[in-house]
C-alpha positions as CSV (number, residue, x, y, z in Angstrom):
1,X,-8.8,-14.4,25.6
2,X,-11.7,-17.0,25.8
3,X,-13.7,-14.9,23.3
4,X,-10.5,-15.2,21.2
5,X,-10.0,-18.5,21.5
6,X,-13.7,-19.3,20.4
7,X,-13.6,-17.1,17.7
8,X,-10.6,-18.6,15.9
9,X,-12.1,-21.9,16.5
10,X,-15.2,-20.6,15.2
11,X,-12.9,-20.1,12.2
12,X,-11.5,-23.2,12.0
13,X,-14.9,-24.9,12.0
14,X,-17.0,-22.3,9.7
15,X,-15.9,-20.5,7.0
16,X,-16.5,-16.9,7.5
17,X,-16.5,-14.6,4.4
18,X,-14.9,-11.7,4.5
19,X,4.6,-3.3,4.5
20,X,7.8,-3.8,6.6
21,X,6.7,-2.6,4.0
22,X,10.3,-2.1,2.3
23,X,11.2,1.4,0.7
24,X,14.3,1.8,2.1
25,X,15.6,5.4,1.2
26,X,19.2,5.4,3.1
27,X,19.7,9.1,1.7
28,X,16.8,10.0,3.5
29,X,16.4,7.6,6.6
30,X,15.4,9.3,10.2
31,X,13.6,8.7,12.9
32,X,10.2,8.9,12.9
33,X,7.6,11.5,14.2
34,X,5.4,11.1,16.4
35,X,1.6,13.4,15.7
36,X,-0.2,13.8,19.2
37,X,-3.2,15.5,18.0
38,X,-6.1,13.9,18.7
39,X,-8.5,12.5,15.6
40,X,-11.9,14.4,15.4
41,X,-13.3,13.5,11.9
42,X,-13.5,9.8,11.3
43,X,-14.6,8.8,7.7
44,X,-16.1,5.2,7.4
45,X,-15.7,3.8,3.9
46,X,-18.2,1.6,3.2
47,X,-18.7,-0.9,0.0
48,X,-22.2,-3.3,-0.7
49,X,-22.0,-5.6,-2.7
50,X,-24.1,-8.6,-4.0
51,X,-23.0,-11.7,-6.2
52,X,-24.1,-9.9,-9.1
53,X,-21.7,-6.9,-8.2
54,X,-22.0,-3.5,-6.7
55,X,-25.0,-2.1,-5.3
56,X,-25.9,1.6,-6.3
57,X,-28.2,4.5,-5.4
58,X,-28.3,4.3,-1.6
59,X,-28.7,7.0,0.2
60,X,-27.6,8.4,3.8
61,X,-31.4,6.8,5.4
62,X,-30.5,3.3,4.5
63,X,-27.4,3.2,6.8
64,X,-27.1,3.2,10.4
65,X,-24.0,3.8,12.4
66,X,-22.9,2.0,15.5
67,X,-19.8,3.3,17.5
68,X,-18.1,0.9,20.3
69,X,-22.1,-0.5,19.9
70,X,-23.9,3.1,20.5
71,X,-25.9,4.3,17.5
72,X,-24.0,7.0,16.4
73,X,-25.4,9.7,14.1
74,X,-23.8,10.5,10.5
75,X,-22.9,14.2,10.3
76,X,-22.5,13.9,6.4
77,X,-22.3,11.7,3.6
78,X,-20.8,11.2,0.1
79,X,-21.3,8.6,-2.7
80,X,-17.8,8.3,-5.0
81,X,-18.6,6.3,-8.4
82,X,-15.1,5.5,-9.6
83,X,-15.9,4.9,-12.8
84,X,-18.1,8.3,-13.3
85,X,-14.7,10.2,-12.6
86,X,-13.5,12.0,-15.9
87,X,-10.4,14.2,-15.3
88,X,-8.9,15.5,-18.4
89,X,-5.4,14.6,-18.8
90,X,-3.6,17.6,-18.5
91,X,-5.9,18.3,-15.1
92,X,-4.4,17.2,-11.4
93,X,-6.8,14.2,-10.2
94,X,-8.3,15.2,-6.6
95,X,-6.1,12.9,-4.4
96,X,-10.0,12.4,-2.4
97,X,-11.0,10.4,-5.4
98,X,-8.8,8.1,-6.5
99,X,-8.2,4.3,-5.3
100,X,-4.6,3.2,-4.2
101,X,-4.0,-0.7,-4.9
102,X,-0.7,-1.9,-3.1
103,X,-0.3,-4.9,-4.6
104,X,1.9,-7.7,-2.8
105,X,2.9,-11.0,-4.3
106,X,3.4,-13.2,-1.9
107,X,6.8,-14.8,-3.0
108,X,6.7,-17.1,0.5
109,X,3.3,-18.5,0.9
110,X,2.7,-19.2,-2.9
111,X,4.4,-21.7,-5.8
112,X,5.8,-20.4,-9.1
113,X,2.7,-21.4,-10.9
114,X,0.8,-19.5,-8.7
115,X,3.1,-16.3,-8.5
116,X,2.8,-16.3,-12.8
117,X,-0.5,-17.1,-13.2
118,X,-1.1,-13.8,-10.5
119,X,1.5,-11.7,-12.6
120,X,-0.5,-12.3,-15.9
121,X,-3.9,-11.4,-14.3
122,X,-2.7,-8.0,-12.7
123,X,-1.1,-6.8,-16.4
124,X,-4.4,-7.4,-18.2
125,X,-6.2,-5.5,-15.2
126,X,-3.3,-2.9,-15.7
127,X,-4.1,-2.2,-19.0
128,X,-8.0,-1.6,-18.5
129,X,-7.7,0.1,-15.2
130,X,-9.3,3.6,-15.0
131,X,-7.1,6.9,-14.4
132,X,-8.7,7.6,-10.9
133,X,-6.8,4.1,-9.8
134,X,-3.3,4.4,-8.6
135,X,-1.0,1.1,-8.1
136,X,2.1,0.4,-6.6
137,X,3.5,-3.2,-6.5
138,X,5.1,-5.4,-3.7
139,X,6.8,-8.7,-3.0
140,X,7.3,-10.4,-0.4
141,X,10.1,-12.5,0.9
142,X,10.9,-13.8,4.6
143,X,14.3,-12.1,4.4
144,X,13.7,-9.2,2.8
145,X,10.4,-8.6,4.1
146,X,7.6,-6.2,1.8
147,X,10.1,-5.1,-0.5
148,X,8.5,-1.8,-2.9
149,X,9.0,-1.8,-6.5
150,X,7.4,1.4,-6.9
151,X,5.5,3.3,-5.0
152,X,1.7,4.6,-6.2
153,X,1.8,6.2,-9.5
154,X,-0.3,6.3,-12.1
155,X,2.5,5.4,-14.6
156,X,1.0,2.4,-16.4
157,X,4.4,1.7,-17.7
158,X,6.7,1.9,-14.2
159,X,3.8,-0.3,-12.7
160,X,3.5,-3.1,-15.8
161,X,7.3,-3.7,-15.6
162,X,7.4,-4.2,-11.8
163,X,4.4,-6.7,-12.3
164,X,6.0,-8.5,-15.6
165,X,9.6,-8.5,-14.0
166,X,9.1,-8.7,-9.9
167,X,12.3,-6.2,-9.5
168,X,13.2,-3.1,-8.8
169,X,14.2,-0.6,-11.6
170,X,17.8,-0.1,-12.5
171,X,17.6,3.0,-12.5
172,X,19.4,5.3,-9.6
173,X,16.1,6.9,-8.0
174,X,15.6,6.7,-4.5
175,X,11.7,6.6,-4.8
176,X,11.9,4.2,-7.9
177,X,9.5,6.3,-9.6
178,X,11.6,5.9,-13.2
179,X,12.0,3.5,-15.5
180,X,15.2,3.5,-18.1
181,X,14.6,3.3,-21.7
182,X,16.2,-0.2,-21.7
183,X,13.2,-1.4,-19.0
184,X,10.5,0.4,-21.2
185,X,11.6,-1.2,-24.9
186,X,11.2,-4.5,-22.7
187,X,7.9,-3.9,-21.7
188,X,5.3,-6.3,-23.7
189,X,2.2,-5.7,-24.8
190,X,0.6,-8.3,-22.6
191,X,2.0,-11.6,-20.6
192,X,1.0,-14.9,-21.7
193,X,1.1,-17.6,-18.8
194,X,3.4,-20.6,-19.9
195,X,3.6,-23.4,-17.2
196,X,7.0,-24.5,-18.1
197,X,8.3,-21.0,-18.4
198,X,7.3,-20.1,-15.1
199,X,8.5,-23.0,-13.0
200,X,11.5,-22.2,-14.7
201,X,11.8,-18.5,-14.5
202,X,14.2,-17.8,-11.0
203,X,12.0,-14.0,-10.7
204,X,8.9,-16.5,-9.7
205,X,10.3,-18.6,-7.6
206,X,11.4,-18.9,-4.1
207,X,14.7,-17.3,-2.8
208,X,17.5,-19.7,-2.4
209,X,17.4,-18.0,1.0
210,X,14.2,-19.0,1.7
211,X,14.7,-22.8,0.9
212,X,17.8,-22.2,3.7
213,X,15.4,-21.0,6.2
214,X,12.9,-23.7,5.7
215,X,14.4,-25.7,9.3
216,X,12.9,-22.2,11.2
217,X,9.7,-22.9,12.6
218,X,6.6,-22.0,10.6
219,X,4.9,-19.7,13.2
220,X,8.0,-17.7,12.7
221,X,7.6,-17.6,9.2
222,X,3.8,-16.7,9.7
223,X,4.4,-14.4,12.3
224,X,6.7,-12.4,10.1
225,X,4.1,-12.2,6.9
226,X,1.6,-10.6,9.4
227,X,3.9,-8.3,11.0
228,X,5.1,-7.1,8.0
229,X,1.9,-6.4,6.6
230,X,0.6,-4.6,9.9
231,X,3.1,-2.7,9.8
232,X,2.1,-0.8,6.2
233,X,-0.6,0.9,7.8
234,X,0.4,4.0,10.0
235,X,2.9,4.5,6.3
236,X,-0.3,4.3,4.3
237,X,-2.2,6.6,7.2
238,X,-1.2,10.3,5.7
239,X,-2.2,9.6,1.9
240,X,-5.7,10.6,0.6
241,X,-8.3,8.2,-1.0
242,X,-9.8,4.8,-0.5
243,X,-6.5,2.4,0.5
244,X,-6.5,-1.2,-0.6
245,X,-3.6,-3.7,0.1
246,X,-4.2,-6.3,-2.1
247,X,-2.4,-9.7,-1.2
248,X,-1.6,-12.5,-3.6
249,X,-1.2,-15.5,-2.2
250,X,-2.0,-18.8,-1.6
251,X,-2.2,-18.8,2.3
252,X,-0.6,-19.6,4.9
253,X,-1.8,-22.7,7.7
254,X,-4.4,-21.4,10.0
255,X,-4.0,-24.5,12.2
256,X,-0.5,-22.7,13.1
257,X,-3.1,-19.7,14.5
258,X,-5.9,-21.9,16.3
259,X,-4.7,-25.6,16.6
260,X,-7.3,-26.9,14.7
261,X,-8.0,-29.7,12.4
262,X,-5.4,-30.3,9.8
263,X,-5.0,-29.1,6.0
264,X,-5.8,-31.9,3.3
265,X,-3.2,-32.5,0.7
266,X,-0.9,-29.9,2.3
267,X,1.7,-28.8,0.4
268,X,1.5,-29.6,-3.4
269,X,-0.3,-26.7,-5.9
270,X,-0.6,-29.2,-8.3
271,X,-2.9,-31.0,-6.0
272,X,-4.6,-28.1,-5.3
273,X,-4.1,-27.2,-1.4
274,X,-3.2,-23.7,0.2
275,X,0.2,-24.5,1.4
276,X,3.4,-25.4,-0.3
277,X,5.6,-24.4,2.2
278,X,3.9,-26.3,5.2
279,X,5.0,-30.0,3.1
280,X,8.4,-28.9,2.6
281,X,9.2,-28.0,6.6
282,X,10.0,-31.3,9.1
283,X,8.1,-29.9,12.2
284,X,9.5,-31.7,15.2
285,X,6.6,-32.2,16.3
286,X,2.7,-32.4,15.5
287,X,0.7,-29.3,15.8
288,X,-1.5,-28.9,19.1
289,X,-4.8,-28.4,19.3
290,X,-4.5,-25.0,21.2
291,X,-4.5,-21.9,20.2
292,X,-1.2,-19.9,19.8
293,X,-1.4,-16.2,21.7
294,X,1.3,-14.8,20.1
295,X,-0.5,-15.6,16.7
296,X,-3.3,-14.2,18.0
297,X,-1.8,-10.8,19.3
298,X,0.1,-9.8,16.0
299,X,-3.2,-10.3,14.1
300,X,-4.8,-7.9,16.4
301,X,-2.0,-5.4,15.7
302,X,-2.7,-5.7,12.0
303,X,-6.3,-4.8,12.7
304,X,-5.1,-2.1,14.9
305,X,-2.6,-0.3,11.9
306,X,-5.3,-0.8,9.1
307,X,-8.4,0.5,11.5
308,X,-6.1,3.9,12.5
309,X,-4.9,4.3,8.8
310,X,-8.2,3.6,7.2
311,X,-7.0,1.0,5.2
312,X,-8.6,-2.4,3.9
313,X,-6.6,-5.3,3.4
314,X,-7.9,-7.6,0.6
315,X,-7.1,-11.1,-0.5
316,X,-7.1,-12.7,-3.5
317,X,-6.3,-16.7,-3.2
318,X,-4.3,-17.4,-6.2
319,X,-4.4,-21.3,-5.8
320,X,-8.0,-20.9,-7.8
321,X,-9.7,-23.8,-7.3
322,X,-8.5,-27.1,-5.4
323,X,-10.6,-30.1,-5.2
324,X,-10.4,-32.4,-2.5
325,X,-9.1,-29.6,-0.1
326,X,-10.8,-29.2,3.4
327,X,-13.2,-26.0,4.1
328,X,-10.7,-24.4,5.7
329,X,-8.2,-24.1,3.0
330,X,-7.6,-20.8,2.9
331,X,-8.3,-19.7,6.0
332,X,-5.0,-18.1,6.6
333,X,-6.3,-15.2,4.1
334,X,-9.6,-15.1,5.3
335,X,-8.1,-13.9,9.1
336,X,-6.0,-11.8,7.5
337,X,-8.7,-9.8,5.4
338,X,-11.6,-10.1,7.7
339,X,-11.0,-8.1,10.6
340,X,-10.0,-4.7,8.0
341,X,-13.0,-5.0,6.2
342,X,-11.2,-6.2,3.6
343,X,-12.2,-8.9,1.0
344,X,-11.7,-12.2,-0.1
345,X,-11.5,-13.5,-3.8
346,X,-11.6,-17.3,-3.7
347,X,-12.3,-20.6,-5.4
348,X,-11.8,-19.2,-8.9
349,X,-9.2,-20.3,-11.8
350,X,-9.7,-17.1,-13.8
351,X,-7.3,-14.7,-11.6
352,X,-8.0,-11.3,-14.1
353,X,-11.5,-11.9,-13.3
354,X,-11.1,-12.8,-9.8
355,X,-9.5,-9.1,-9.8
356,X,-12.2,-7.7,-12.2
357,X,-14.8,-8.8,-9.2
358,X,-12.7,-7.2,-6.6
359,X,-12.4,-4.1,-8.3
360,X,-16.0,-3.8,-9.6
361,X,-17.6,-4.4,-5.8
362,X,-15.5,-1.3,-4.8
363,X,-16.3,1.1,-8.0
364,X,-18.8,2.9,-5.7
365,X,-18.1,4.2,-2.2
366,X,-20.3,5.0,0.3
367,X,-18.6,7.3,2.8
368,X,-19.6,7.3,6.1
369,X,-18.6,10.3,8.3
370,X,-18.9,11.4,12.0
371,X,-17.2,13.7,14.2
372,X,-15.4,11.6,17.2
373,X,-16.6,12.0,20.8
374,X,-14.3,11.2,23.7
375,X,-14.5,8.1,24.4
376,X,-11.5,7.6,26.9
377,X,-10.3,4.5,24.9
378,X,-7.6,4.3,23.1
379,X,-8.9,1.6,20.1
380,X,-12.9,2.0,19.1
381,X,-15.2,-0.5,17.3
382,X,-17.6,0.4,14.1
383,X,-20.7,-1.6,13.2
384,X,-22.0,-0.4,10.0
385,X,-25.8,-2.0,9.5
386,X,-28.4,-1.5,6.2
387,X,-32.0,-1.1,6.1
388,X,-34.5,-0.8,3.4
389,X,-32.3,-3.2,1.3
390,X,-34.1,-5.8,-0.5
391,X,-31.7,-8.9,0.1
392,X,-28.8,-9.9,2.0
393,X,-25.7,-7.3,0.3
394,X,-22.3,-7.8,1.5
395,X,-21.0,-5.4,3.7
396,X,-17.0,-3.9,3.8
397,X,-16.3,-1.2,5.8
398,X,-13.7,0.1,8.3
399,X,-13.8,-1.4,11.6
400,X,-12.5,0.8,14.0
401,X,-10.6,3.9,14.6
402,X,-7.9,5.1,17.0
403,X,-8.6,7.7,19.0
404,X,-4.6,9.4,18.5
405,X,-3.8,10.2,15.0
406,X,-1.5,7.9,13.7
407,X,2.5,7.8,13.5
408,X,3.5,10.2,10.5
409,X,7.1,9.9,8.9
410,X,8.5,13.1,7.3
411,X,11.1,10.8,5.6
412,X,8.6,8.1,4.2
413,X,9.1,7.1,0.6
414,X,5.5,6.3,-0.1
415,X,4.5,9.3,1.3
416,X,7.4,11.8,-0.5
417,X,6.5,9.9,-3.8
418,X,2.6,10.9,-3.2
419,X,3.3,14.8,-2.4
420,X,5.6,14.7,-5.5
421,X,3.2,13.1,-7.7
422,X,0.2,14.8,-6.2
423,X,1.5,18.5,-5.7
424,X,0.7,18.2,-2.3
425,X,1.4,21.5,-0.8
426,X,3.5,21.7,2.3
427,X,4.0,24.1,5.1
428,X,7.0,23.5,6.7
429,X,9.0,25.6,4.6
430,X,8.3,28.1,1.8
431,X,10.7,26.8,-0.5
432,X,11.2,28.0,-4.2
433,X,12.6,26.7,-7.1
434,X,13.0,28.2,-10.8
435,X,14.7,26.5,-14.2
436,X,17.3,28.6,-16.0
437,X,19.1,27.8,-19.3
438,X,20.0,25.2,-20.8
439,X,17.7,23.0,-17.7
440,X,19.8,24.1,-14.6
441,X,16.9,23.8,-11.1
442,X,17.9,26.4,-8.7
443,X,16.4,25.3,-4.9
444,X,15.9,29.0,-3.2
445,X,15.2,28.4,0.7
446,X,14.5,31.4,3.0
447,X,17.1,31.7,5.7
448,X,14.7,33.0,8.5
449,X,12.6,29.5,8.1
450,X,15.8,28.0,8.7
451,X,16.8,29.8,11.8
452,X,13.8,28.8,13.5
453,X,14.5,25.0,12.8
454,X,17.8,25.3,13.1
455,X,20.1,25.4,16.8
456,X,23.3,24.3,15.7
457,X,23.3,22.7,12.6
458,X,21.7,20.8,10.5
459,X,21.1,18.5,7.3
460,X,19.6,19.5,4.8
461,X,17.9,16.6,1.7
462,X,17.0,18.0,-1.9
463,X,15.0,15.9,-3.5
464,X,15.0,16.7,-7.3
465,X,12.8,15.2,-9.5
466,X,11.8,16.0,-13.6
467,X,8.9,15.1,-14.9
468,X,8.0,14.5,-18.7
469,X,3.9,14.3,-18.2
470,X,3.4,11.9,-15.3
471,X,6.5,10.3,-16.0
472,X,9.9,10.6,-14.2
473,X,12.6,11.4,-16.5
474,X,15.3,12.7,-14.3
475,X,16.0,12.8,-10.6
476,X,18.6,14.4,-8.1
477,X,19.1,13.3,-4.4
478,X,21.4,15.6,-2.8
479,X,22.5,17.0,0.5
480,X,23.5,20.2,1.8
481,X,24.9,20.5,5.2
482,X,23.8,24.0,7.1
483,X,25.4,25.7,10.1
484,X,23.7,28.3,11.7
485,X,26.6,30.9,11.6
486,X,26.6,30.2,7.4
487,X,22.4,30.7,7.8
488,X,22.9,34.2,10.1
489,X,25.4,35.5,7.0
490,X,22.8,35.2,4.7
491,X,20.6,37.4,6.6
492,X,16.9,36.9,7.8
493,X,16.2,38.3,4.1
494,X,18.2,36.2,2.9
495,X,18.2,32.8,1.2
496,X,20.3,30.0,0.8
497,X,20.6,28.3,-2.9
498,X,21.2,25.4,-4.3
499,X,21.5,24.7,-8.1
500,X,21.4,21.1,-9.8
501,X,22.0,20.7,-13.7
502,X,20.3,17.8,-15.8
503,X,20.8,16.7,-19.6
504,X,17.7,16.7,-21.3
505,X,16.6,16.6,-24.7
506,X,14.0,19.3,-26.0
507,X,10.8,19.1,-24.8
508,X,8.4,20.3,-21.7
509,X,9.0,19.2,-18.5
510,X,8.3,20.2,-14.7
511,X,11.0,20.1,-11.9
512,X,9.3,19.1,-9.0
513,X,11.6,19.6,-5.1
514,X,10.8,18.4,-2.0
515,X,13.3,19.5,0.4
516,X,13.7,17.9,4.2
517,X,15.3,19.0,7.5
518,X,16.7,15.8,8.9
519,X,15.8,14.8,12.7
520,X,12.7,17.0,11.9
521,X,9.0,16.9,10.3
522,X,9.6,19.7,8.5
523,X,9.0,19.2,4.5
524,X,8.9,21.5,2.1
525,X,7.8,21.5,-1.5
526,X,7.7,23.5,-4.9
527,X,7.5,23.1,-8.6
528,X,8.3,25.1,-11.8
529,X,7.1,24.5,-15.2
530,X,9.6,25.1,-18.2
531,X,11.0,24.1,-21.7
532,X,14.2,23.3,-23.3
533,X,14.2,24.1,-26.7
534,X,16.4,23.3,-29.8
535,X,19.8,24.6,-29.7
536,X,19.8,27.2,-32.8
């Protein structure tokens, strides 16, 4: 804990540079399933970067590769240059090279100013981003957590109107893949920032609930934020590519964390400091210089979740700049980002080009990769060091890695969403599906899979969705309840059907099913390519 304790207040006196996350899917809620297997491959994604940007043509001899501080040798290596990728349209992306943004706007920690300006700089790097970059969009509120607006897609339009409205779709899909065509005549072209507008608009502003909660301690209130966001990572763990969360916010108090110093001008974004919320609470009493454990331990668990999933958490501070504020300003972020090898996007007005640097340092990827030895701990450190590098680059990389693979949900929405998206295949069951006329999906499941999962009786979840290109035009969530003596009619060469019928225009679509065994990991998934033509 010493080490801890002079660490943070290392922090306090030196700047050092650097989802719940809420899909709630009732239909399809379970508990949760636990992998044991052990991890053997460990990938270590690493990005270098200079203030002039991103620094190419490396190779595997100017890296060296330190595990729990043992030189440990690299078994292979890859380069990914992000913007070199050029996938045809009508060709499946390899889910390996793509980058995943979660974007979260911090609706707690940040003013309405703040919160618009960050909304008009995400649609303009929306509508330049490349087709190898997938989004999905976030906010978050004390009370309702990291709420998902929709999950990664590369849909330009679902993500643009989560970013220009903050709110869900009104549409009836579980996964909130769709948008309606009400939501997509409302898109604009591009958002304008408008001070008045936004400190009028309620979508940017703080919940009434979270003016009531205001009385609650703030270490609560921090302790919550960094919870929450720890907790995204074993749900982020199963997808493939390089995983960014990318927080927008102006910062919570590090004092809360370490005890020291205090913030200057707390409170006011018009004055420039990092934290509106701190100047509208009455603490009881003044902070103590002492460092607060609890604090301490849920930031570790953050690190934990984001070193096991492979994820990077990275921060952009959307006050810009604020003169006459301490050095320690934003400091909340910076402990937040650090420790996942994340980074941190400060001191800048400009918020599209604060993303436009953040995005440019991680166009190329240097990937790192080593089989794991036992080590007999549970939790292992990475140290990632250059040579024959003219300069003093910037290093991000993974930290660490967890020796157990990490906690794998067979009823996560982030994770269904990807496999439907994706065409990830599945092995858990064989399932088939085929389109008759006029657009009627028939789900074909083979009843011996079903006897082997099956004792007594179970539930069974159809997922349905159609697909018009990489848009979701149409979606089913159904359930079909099973007992074995209904399975044992059908005979083991047998199969049990399901049939769903949608209204669509003409055109060419795909059905795409994902069909789940509650209470077990088993998933399986299939898709069928047909047309619905003109009535004659």
């Amino acid at each position: 804990m010493g080490a801890i304790i002079a660490r943070l207040k290392g922090l306090a006196m030196k700047r050092i540079a650097s989802v719940v996350l809420s899909l709630f899917v009732a239909a399809i809620a379970s508990a949760q399933v636990r992998e044991s297997v052990s991890v053997e491959v460990v990938q270590v994604p690493v990005y270098v970067s200079t203030y002039n940007g991103v620094v190419t043509g490396l190779t595997r001899d100017n890296f060296r590769l330190f595990v729990n501080g043992k030189s440990q040798a690299i078994d292979y290596f890859d380069v990914v240059d992000f913007s070199a990728i050029n996938v045809p349209e009508e060709e499946r992306l390899d889910p390996r090279q793509r980058r995943l943004y979660l974007l979260v706007f911090d609706l707690l920690f940040s003013t309405p100013i703040a919160i618009a300006r960050a909304q008009v700089a995400v649609d303009r790097l929306l509508l330049r981003a490349g087709r190898s970059d997938e989004f999905s969009v976030a906010t978050y509120r004390h009370n309702r957590g990291i709420e998902l607006l929709v999950p990664f897609t590369r849909d330009r339009g679902a993500i643009r109107r989560a970013v220009q409205t903050l709110k869900p779709s009104g549409t009836s899909d579980v996964l909130r893949l769709a948008v309606n065509p009400e939501e997509t005549e409302a898109l604009t072209q591009g958002i304008e920032f408008d001070e008045s507008e936004a400190s009028s608009n309620p979508t940017n502003q703080l919940a009434g609930a979270d003016e009531e909660m205001l009385h609650q301690p703030l270490k609560n209130l921090i302790e919550d934020q960094i919870a929450n966001l720890a907790s995204i990572g074993q749900r982020l763990a199963p997808l493939e590519g390089q995983k960014h969360v990318v927080l927008l916010s102006t910062g919570f108090s590090s004092r809360m964390v370490h005890g020291v110093g205090a913030q200057t001008n707390p409170g006011n974004l018009r004055t420039m400091s990092a934290d509106p919320l701190t100047a509208r609470m009455s603490l009881p009493h003044p902070v103590k210089d002492e460092i607060d454990a609890r604090l301490v331990r849920v930031l570790q668990a953050l690190d934990s979740e984001y070193a096991a999933a492979g994820v990077f958490l990275d921060a952009i501070d959307i006050a810009g700049l604020r003169p006459g504020g301490s050095p320690t300003e934003n400091e909340g972020l910076v402990m937040l980002a650090r420790d996942t090898g994340g980074d941190l996007i400060e001191k800048r007005n400009n918020l599209a080009e604060a993303l436009e640097v953040l995005t440019d340092r991680q166009r190329v990827v240097y990937v790192l990769g080593f089989h794991a030895r036992n080590t007999h701990r549970e939790q292992n450190s990475i140290e990632v060091r250059l040579r024959n590098v003219e300069g003093h680059p910037l290093l991000h990389y993974r930290r660490g890695y967890s020796s157990a693979a990490p906690v794998i949900s067979s009823n996560d929405g982030i994770r269904i969403a990807d496999i439907l998206l994706n065409d990830i295949p599945q092995s858990g069951l064989e399932v088939r599906t085929s389109v008759g006329p006029p657009s009627e999906v028939n789900v074909i499941i083979p009843a011996s899979q079903l006897l082997a999962q099956v004792e007594k009786s179970v539930e069974a979840n159809i997922l349905i969705y159609i697909f018009s290109a990489e848009k979701a035009v149409a979606s089913a969530d159904r359930r079909l309840s099973l007992d074995r003596e209904r399975i044992e009619a059908a005979g083991r060469e047998g199969v049990i059907r399901f049939t769903q019928p949608f209204k669509l225009p003409p055109g060419d679509y795909t059905a795409k099913v994902i069909v789940r065994l509650e209470g077990t990991p088993v998933l399986g998934f299939t898709r069928a390519d047909f047309t619905v033509k003109e009535r004659q």
